[in-house]
C-alpha positions in Angstrom: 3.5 31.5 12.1 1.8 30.5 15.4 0.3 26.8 15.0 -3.1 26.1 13.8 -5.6 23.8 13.4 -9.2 23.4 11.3 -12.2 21.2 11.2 -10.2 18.3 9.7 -7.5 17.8 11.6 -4.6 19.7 9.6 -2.8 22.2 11.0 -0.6 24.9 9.8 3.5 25.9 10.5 6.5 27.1 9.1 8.3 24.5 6.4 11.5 24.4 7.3 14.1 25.3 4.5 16.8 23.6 4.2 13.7 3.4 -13.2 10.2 2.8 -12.8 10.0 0.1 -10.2 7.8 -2.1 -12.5 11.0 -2.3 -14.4 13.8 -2.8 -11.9 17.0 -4.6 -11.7 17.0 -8.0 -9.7 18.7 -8.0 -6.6 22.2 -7.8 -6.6 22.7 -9.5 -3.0 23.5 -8.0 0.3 25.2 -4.9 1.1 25.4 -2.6 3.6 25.1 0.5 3.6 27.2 3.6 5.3 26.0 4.3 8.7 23.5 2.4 11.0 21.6 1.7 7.5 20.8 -1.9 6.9 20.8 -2.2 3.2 20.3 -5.2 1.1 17.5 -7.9 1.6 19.7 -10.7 3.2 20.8 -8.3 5.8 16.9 -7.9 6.9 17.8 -10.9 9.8 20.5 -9.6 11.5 18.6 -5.7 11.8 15.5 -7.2 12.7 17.0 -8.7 15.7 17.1 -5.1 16.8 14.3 -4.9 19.7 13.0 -1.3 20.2 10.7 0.2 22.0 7.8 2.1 20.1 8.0 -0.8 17.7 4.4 -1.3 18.0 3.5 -3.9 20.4 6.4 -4.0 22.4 8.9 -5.0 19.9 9.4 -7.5 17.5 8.2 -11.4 18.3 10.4 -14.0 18.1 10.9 -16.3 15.2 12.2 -15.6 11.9 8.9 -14.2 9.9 8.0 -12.1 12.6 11.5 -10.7 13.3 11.6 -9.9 9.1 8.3 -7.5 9.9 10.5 -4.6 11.9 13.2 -3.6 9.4 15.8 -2.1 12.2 17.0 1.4 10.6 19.3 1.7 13.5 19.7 2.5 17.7 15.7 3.4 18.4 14.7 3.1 15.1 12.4 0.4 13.2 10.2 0.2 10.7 6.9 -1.7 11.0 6.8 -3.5 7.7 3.3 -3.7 5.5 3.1 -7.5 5.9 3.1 -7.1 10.0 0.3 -8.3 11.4 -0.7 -5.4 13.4 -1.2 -3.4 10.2 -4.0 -6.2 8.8 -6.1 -6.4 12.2 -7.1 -2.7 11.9 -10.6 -2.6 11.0 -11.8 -1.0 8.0 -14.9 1.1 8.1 -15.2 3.0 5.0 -16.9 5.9 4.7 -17.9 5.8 1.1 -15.6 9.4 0.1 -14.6 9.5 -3.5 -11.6 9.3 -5.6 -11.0 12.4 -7.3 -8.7 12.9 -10.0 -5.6 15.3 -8.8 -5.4 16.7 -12.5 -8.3 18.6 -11.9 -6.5 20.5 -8.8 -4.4 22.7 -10.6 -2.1 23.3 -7.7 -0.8 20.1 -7.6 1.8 19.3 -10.7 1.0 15.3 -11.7 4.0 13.8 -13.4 2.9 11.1 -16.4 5.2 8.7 -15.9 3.0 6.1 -14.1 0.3 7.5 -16.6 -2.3 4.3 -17.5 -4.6 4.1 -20.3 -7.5 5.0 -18.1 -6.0 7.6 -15.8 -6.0 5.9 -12.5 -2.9 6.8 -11.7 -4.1 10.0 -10.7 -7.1 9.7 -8.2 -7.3 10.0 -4.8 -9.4 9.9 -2.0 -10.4 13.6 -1.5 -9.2 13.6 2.2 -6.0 12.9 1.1 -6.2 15.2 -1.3 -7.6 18.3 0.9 -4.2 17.4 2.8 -2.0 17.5 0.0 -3.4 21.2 -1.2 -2.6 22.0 3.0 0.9 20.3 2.4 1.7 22.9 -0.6 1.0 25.7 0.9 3.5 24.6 3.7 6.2 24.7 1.3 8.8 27.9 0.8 8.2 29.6 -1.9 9.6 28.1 -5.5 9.1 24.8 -4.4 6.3 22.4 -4.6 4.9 18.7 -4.8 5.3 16.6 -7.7 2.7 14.0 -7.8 3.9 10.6 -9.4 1.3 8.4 -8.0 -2.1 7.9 -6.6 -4.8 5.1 -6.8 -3.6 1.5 -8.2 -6.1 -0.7 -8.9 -6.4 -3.9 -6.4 -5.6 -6.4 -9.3 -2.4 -4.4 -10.6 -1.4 -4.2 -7.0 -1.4 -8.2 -6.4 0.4 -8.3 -9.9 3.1 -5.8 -8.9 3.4 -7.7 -5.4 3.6 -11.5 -6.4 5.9 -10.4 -9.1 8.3 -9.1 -7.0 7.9 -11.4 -4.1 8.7 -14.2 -6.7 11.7 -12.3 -7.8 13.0 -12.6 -4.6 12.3 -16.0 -3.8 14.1 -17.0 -7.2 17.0 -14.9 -6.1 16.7 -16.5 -2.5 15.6 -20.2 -3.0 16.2 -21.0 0.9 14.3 -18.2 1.9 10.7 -19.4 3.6 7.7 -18.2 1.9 6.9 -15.9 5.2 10.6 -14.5 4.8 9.8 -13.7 1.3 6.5 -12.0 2.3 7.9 -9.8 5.1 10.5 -9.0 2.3 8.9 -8.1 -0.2 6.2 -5.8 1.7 9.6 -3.7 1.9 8.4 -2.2 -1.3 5.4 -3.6 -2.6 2.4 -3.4 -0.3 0.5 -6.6 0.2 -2.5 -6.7 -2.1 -5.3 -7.2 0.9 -4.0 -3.6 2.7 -2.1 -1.7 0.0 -2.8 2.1 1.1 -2.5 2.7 -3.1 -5.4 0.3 -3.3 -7.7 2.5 -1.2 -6.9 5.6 -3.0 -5.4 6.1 -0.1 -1.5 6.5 -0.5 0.6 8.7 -2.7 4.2 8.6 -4.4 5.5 11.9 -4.7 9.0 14.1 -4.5 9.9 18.0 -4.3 10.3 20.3 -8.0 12.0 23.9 -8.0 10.4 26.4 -9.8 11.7 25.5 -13.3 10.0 21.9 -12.7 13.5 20.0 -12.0 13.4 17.7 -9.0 15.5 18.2 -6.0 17.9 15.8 -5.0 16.3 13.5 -2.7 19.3 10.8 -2.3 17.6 8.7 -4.8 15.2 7.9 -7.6 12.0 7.8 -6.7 10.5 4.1 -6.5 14.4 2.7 -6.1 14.7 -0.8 -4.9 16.1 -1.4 -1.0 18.4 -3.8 -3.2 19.7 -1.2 -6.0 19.9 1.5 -3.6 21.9 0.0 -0.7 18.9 0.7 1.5 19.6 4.5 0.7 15.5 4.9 -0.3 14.9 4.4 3.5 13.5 8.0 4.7 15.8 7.8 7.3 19.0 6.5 5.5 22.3 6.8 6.7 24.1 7.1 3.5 22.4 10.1 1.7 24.1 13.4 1.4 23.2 16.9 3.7 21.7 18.4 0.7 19.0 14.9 0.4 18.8 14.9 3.6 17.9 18.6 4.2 15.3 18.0 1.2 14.2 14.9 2.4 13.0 16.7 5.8 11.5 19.7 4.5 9.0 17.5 2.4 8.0 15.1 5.5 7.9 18.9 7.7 5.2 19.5 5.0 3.4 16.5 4.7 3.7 15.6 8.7 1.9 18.8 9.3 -1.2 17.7 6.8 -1.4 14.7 9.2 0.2 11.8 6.7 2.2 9.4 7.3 5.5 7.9 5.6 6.3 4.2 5.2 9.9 4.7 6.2 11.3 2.0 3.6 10.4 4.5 1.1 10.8 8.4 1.3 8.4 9.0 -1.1 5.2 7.2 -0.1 3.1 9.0 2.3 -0.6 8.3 3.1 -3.8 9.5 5.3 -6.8 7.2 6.0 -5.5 3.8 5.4 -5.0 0.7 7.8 -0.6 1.4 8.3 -2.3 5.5 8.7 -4.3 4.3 11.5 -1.9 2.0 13.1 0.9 4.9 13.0 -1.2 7.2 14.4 -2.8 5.4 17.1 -6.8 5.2 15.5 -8.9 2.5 16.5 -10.4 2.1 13.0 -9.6 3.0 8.7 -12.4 5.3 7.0 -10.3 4.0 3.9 -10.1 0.4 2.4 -9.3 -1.2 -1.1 -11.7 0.2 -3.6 -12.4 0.0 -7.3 -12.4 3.1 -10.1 -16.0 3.6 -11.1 
C-alpha cells in the first residue's frame, strides 16, 4: 500500500505483523534488568550519566536533577523524562476542540477497568481520537486497540503524582526532592503538563479477535520498580513474541502521528506539550482542561 497522507496530517501504510497502578506494590529497590535496560529507580544515576545525541538539547546538563530527566535505555538511546524542563517551556495555545467520549465510536473497544463514576475515563480530545480510528484501520486483520484510558481530571492527576512521588521519597529518604520529581515523572506525569490532563494522552494495548490481550511483556500501567524496567517500550528483557507485538502497535500508532513516552509502552499521545517537543512543533493546540 503506497504511503498516504490527508488534510490532518495522518498518513496511511502497511502494519507490520509480527495491577492497576493506583494500587501498586512499593518499590522493591534496584535491579537491573537483562540487556542495556536500566531497571530499578536507584539505578536512574548511573544511566543518566549516559550523554546522547538527539537527547533534546544536546544532551543531558550536569548536576544530579538534571541528569535524573534522561532515563538512558542504552548506546543512543534516552528518554526525555516528563519533569524535563524542555517539555514545560512549550507553549500552550489551545484551540478550544472537545473531549469526546470514545464509547460513542464503536470501533474502538474501551476496557472498564479505569471506569469512574462519571465516565471520564473515556474522553478524548477528538484529534486524538480521529487518529486512533486512522491507527485501527492500520492494524491486520483480527487485531485491534483496546482503550484503557483517556482524560484524567487535573486534581486526580496531582493526587496520583504526589502520591507516588511521596512513596518514593519514603522508600528513598536521601533522595533530594528534584531526584524524587525526575523519578517519579517516570510514571506519573507532573500535574502542570500531564498529556491525560489535556485529554490529550491515551493508555491502551493490542486484543485478538476473541477480545484476549496479546502479550505485550507486561501489564499494562506496571511500575519501572515491579517490572525491572521491562515496561520501557524499548526494554531489553521482553521476549520476541512482546517485542514483535510491542512494534506492530507503535507501526500503527506512529503512522497516526502520536507519540510514545518510552518509560511506558502503552501511553501514546497527539497534541500535548511532550507531542510537540518530540516532534519538533513550536507550540501545543492541547493543554490541561476540565470535563464540562
Amino acid at each position: 500500500m503506497a504511503v498516504q497522507h490527508d488534510g490532518h496530517g495522518l498518513r496511511r501504510r502497511p502494519a507490520h505483523r509480527g495491577p492497576d497502578p493506583r494500587h501498586r506494590p512499593g518499590p522493591r529497590g534496584a535491579r537491573r534488568g537483562a540487556g542495556p535496560v536500566v531497571a530499578g529507580v536507584a539505578a536512574v544515576d548511573a544511566a543518566a550519566r549516559l550523554r546522547t545525541a538527539g537527547s533534546g538539547a544536546g544532551g543531558p546538563p550536569d548536576g544530579c536533577g538534571s541528569l535524573l530527566r534522561h532515563l538512558g535505555l542504552g548506546a543512543g538511546m534516552t528518554v526525555v523524562l516528563m519533569s524535563d524542563p524542555q517539555v514545560a517551556a512549550i507553549p500552550v495555545r489551545e484551540c478550544g476542540e472537545r473531549l469526546t467520549d470514545v464509547r460513542t465510536q464503536g470501533d474502538i473497544r474501551v476496557d472498564p477497568r479505569r471506569q469512574d463514576p462519571d465516565g471520564s475515563f473515556a474522553y478524548l480530545r477528538q484529534g486524538l481520537l480521529d487518529r486512533l480510528l486512522h491507527a485501527q484501520a492500520q492494524l491486520p486483520d483480527g487485531i485491534a486497540l483496546l482503550f484503557v484510558e483517556g482524560y484524567r481530571p487535573p486534581g486526580l492527576q496531582r493526587r496520583y503524582f504526589e502520591e507516588y512521588a511521596a512513596e518514593l521519597g519514603r522508600s528513598h529518604p536521601d533522595w533530594s526532592p528534584e531526584h524524587v520529581l525526575g523519578a517519579a515523572s517516570r510514571y506519573v506525569s507532573p500535574p502542570e503538563i500531564a498529556p491525560h490532563s489535556a485529554g490529550a494522552a491515551v493508555d491502551l494495548t493490542l486484543v485478538d479477535e476473541r477480545g484476549r490481550e496479546l502479550d505485550m511483556g507486561t501489564r499494562l500501567n506496571a511500575t519501572p520498580e515491579e517490572s525491572d524496567g521491562a515496561c520501557y517500550t524499548d526494554a531489553a528483557n521482553i521476549g520476541a513474541e512482546a517485542r514483535a507485538n510491542r512494534r506492530l502497535l507503535a507501526d500503527a500508532l506512529s503512522a497516526a502521528g502520536l507519540v510514545n513516552y518510552g518509560t511506558e509502552w502503552w501511553h501514546w499521545s497527539w497534541g500535548d506539550r511532550y507531542w510537540a517537543l518530540q516532534t519538533g512543533h513550536p507550540t501545543a493546540p492541547y493543554g490541561p482542561v476540565e470535563l464540562p
